[in-house]
C-alpha positions in Angstrom: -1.5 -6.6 -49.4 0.0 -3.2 -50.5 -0.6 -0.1 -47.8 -2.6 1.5 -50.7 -5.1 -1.3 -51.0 -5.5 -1.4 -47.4 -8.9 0.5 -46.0 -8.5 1.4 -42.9 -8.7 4.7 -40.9 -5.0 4.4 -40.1 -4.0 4.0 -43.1 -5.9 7.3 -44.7 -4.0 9.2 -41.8 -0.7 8.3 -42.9 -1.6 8.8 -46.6 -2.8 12.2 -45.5 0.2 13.1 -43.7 2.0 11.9 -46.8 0.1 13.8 -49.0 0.2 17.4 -47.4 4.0 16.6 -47.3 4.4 16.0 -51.0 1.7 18.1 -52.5 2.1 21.0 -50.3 -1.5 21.8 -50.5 -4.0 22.2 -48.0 -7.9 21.1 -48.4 -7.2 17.8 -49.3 -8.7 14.4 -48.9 -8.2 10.9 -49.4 -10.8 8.4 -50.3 -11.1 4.8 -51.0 -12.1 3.6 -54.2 -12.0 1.0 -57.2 -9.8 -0.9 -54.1 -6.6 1.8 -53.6 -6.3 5.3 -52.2 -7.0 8.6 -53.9 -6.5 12.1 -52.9 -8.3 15.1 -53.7 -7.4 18.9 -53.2 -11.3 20.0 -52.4 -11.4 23.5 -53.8 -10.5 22.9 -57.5 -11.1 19.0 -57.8 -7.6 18.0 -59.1 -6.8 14.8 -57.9 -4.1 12.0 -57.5 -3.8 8.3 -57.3 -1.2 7.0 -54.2 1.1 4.5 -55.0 3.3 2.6 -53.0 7.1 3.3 -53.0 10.7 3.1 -51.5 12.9 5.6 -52.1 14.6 7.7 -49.8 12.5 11.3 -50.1 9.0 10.0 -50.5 6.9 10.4 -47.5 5.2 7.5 -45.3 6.0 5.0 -48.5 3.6 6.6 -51.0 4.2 8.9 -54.1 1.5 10.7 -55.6 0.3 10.4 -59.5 -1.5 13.4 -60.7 -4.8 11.9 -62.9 -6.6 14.8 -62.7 -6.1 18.7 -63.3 -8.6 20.8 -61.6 -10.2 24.0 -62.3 -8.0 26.3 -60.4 -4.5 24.7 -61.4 
């Protein structure tokens, strides 16, 4: 099983510390859904699927696919 198809509360704290790394946002959260990880930046809605990686400057493992815009962009 990939990390991102694993639901667990471990797992979304090391996605999150991922993501804040990566995205250099605050306000964000992760959620599970449709069976992988997402991750939202709360105050304009843009959003990202996780993916699983290996390469030497991604974070924790995951890399972050913007699917969404968001109002304040």
């Amino acid at each position: 099983m990939l990390n991102t198809e694993t639901n667990t509360p471990a797992m979304e704290k090391r996605i999150l510390k991922a993501a804040y790394k990566a995205l250099k946002r605050r306000n964000l959260t992760a959620f599970f859904e449709h069976g992988q990880w997402w991750i939202e930046h709360i105050p304009s809605g843009a959003q990202w699927s996780v993916c699983d990686v290996s390469c030497p400057g991604c974070p924790e493992g995951f890399a972050f696919e913007q699917v969404t815009q968001g109002s304040e962009d």
